[in-house]
N, C-alpha and C positions, 0 to 999 in steps of 0.2 A: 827039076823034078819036084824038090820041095815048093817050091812057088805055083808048081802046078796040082799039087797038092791039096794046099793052101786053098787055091781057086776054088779047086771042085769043092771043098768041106763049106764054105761061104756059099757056092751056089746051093749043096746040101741043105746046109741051114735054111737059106729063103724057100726054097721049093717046098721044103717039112714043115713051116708056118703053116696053122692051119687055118680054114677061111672063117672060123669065125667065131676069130679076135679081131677082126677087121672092122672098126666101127660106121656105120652106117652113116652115113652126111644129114645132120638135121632137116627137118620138112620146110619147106620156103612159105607155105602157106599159115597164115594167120587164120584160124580157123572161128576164133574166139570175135575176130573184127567182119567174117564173112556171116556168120548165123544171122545176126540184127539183122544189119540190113536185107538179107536175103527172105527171112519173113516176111517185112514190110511188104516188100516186093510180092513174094507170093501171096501173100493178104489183101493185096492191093489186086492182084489180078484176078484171084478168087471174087474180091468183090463187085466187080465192073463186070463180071462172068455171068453172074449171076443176077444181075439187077433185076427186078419186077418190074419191067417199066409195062409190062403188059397189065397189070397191076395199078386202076384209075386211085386206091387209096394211095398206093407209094408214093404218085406221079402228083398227087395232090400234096400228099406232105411234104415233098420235096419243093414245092412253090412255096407251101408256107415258113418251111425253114427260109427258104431266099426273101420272102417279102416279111416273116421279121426283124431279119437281119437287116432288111430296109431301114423297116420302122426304125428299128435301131440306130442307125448311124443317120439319119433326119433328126430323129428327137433328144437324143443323150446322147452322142460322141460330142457336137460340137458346144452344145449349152451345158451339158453336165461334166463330161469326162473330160475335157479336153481344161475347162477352169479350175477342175480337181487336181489334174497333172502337176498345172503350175502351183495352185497349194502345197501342193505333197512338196516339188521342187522347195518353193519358199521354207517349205520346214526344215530342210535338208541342209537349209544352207544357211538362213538366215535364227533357228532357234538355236542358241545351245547346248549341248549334248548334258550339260550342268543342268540344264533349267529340265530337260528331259527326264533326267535320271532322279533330280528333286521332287518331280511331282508324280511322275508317273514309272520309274522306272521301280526294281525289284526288290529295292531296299526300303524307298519310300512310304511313309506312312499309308496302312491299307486303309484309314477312313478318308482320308484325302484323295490318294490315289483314286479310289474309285468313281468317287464322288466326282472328282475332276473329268475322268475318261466317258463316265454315263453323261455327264451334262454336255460336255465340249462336241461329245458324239449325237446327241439328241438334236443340239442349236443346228445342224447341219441340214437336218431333215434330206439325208437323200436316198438314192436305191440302192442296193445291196451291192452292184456294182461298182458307181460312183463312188462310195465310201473307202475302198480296197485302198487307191492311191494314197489316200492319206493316213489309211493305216499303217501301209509298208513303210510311208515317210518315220511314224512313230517311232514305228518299230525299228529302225532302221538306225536310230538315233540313239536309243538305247533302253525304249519304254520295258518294262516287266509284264510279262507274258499275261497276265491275269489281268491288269489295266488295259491291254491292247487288246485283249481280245473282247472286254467291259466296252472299250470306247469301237472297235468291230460291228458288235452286236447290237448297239444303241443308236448307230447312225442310222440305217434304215429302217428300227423297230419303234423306236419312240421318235414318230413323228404326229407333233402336237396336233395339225391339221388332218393326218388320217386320221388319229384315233376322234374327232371330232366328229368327222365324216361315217365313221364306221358308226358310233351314236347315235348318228341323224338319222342313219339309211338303216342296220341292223337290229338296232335295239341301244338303248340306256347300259342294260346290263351286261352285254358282249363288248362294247364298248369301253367301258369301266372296268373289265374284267382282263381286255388287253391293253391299257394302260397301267393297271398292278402288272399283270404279267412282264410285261415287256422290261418295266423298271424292275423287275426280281429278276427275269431272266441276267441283265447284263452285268446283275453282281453276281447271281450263283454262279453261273458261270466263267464268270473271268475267276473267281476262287478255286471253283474245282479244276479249271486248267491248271492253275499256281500249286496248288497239293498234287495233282497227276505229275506234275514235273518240278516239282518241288527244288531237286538236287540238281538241275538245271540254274533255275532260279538265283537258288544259296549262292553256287560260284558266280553268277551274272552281280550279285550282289557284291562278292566281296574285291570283285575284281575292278566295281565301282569304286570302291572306299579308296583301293591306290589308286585313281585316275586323276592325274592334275587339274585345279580349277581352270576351265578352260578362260579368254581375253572374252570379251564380250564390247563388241566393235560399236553398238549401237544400245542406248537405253531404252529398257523394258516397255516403256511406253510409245517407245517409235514403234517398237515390234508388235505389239499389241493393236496399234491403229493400224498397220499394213494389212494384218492378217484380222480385222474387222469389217474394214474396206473390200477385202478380197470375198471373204465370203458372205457380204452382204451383195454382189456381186451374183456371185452363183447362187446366191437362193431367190432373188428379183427376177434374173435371167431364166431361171427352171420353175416360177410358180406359176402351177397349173390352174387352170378354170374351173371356179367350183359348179359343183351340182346344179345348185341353185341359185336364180341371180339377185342382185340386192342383198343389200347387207354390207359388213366390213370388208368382208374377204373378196368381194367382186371390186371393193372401190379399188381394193389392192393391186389386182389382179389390172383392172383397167391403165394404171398410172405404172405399171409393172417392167416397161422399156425404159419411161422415164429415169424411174429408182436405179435401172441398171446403166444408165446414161451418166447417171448424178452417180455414182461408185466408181465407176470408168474410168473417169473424168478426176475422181480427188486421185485413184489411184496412179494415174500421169503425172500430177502434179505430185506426189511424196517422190517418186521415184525422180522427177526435177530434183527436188529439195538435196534427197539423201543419198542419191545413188548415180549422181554427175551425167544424167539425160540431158543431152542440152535441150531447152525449152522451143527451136525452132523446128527439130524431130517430131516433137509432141504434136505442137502445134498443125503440121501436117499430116500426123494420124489422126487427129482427132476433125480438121475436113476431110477429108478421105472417108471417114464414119459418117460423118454428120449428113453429108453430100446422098446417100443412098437411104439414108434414115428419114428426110425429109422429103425426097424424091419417090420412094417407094413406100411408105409406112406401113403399107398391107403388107410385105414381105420384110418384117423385121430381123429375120435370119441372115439376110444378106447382108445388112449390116455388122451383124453381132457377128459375121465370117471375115469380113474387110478389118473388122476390129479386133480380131486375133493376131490374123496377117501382120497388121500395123505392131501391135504391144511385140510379138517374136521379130520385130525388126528393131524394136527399140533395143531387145534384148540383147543381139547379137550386136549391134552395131556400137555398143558401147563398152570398153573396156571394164573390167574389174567382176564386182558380185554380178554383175546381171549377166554377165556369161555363165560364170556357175550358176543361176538360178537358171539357165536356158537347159544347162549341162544336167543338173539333176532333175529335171520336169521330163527330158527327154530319154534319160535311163529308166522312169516309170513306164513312160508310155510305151519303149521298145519292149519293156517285158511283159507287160499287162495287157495293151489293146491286141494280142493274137490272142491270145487264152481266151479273152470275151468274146473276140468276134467267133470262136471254132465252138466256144462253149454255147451261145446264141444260136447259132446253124442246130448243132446239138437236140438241142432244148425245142427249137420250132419243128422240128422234123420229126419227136417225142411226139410233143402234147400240142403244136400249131398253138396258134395265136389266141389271147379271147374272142371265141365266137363261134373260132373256128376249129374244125380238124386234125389231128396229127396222126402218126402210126396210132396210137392209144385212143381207140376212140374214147371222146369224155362220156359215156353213157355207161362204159365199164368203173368209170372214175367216181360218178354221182351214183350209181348203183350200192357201190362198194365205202360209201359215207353213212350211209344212213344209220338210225340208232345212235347208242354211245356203247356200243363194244368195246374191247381192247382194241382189237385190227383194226375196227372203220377208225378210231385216233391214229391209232399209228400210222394204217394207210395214206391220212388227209395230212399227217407230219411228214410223210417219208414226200408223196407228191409234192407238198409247196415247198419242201426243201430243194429239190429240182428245179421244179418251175422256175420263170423269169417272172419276175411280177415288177415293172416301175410301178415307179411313186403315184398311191391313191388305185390303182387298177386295181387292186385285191378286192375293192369292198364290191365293186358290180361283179367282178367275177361272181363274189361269193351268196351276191343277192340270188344271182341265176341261180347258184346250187343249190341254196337251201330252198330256191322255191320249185326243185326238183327233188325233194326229198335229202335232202344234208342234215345232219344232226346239228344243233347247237353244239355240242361237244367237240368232234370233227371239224366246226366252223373257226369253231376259236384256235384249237390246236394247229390250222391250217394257216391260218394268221401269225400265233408268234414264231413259226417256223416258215413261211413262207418271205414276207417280206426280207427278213434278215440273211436268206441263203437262198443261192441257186447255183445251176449246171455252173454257168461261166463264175462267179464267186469261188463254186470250190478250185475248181483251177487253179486261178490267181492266188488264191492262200493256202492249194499246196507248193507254188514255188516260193512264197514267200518262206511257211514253215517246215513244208516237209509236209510226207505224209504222216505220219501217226500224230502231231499235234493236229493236223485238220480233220484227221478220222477221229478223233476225240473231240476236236470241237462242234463236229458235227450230230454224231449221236451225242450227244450232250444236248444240243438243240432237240435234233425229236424226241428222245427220249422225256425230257422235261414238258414238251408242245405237246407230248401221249398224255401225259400222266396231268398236266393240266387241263386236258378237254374229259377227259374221265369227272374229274373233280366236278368241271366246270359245267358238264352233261346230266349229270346226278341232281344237283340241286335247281337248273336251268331245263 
């Protein structure tokens, strides 16, 4: 009786439990990992739902997004970008993190430092693209934010033969006036980045001062010729046909395979000397070049593609640095060349090509320059910041404009902010820094590109 007691007061107990204290089984679903991609998705459907293909302007910009992106990968992936990679590579591996942090890094003397980032960046003379790789190398190394974004700004903006060009064809005085510019640009602002991020800096600095002297495998002056050879290389290989023929710059231009034949060639033989190529490697890259070089000379491309091929084989096939130099030439490229090539599509499907078309028609664009407003600067800062402009194409674009009514003022602001930045640019150096250091280095650009077409408008 008592055990049956017992029973019933336990079954009591459970049954008078009430329901709920009973806790509920957690949700199996990630809700947090479903929204993203679930967007896209629906973003993505929306927009293929909706296309204007009924629409001859859509259909049109959509050709010239594809056929800049053309242009693109014909003219600078293989002569520009692709010689830059391995730059950027070679800095990664072969400069010091000492010799980095010495000259250009956050502790480094700021008349030096700049001095060194503006010139080094200027000798380069390339497009605002092409420059990126060797930026992130810099930077990557341990440069200070204000030197690297100095030596950023000055590769594609101080190019001695544009601003010559812009002299010839625009005027003396627009000319002259984006040469000051351009050299003020890449000090003020690598400075104002440095005070914006100051307390960034200070630690980058002090956490220099405890970093060991690093070994330094090879003398200053081997290093120094490697990376003279290299980019004398890429500037022989990418320089463009002038204007006009006769003169120095055409003799250059004409012997301009040769010079990159003769840098090819020494830089095969350093890497014999110093970095244990065996010399019969060589030797058969360099027929395998020559072979298609002399056979085809109207299509020099094809050679200058055989002659990549060749050097990433030397790379690979040889133990020690030249793997690392294959290894970090090709972490630039995996993370830079999508950013350009989406930000390119971008940008031509915007504003289309010179000459041509995009969503935006350029008639809203030249309309919206004229004068020296505040707006028509900003407007002509804010567009060339966008834009894609290679090397030298600014100054006919900007011939067109002005002789559709462009301000002088607007002209020039269009110039120290166009060359130095576009779509695919900002991309690449928001993954390098982040966004708020690129939104700051980018109004920092128009802004200063406004306020100098203003100035520049006034008196001009």
């Amino acid at each position: 009786m008592n055990e049956a007691l017992v029973l019933t007061g336990q079954n009591e107990t459970i049954e008078d439990t009430p329901d709920n204290d009973v806790q509920p089984e957690p949700s199996q679903i990630d809700w947090k990992g479903i929204w993203k991609p679930l967007s896209l998705i629906v973003g993505g459907f929306l927009l293929f739902f909706f296309l204007p293909m009924d629409s001859a302007r859509f259909t049109q910009s959509v050709i010239e997004s594809l056929a800049l992106a053309k242009w693109y990968a014909q003219e600078h992936v293989l002569l520009c970008l692709v010689p830059a990679f391995f730059i950027a590579g070679a800095v990664a591996v072969f400069v010091s993190q000492g010799a980095v942090m010495k000259y250009l890094g956050a502790g480094a003397n700021k008349i030096l430092s700049y001095s060194v980032a503006s010139v080094s960046g200027s000798v380069l003379a390339v497009c605002s693209c092409t420059v990126l790789p060797l930026f992130a190398g810099i930077w990557k190394r341990g440069a200070g934010l204000g030197p690297a974004i100095a030596f950023l700004y000055s590769g594609p903006a101080i190019n001695v033969l544009a601003i010559i060009l812009t002299a010839r064809i625009l005027g003396p005085e627009i000319g002259a006036a984006r040469a000051v510019g351009a050299v003020v640009f890449s000090i003020v602002i690598g400075l104002f980045m440095h005070l914006m991020f100051r307390k960034e800096e200070s630690a980058k600095a002090a956490a220099a001062m405890h970093m060991p002297v690093p070994e330094v495998e090879r003398p200053l002056w081997q290093t120094s010729l490697l990376f003279a050879v290299m980019v004398g290389l890429l500037i022989s290989a990418t320089w463009g046909k002038p204007a006009q023929a006769g003169g120095f710059w055409s003799a250059v231009f004409a012997v301009k395979w040769l010079l990159a034949g003769g840098f090819a060639t020494m830089l095969g033989v350093l890497m014999v000397r110093w970095m244990r190529v065996k010399l019969y490697k060589l030797i058969i890259a360099m027929v395998a070049v020559f072979i298609p070089a002399l056979a085809i000379p109207q299509q020099p491309l094809i050679a200058f593609s055989i002659g990549l091929v060749a050097f990433v084989s030397l790379l690979t096939t040889t133990r020690g640095e030249t793997e690392s130099w294959f290894t970090a030439s090709w972490d630039f490229a995996k993370q830079i060349m999508p950013l350009l090539l989406a930000g390119v599509l971008v940008a031509g499907l915007l504003l289309g090509r010179p000459g041509a078309e995009g969503l935006i028609p350029s008639a809203w664009i030249s309309g919206l320059v004229g004068g020296n407003s505040l707006w028509a600067n900003l407007f002509a800062s804010v567009v060339g910041a966008f834009m894609y402009f290679a090397t030298l194409t600014e100054v006919p674009i900007l011939q067109g404009l002005i002789g559709a009514g462009m301000g002088k003022g607007p002209a020039l602001a269009l110039l120290l902010a166009g060359p130095a930045l576009s779509l695919p640019n900002m991309l690449v150096i928001r993954s390098v820094l982040g966004t708020k250091k690129t939104l700051a280095f980018v109004g920092l650009v128009v802004i200063m590109a406004t306020i100098s077409g203003m100035i520049f408008g006034h008196f001009f």
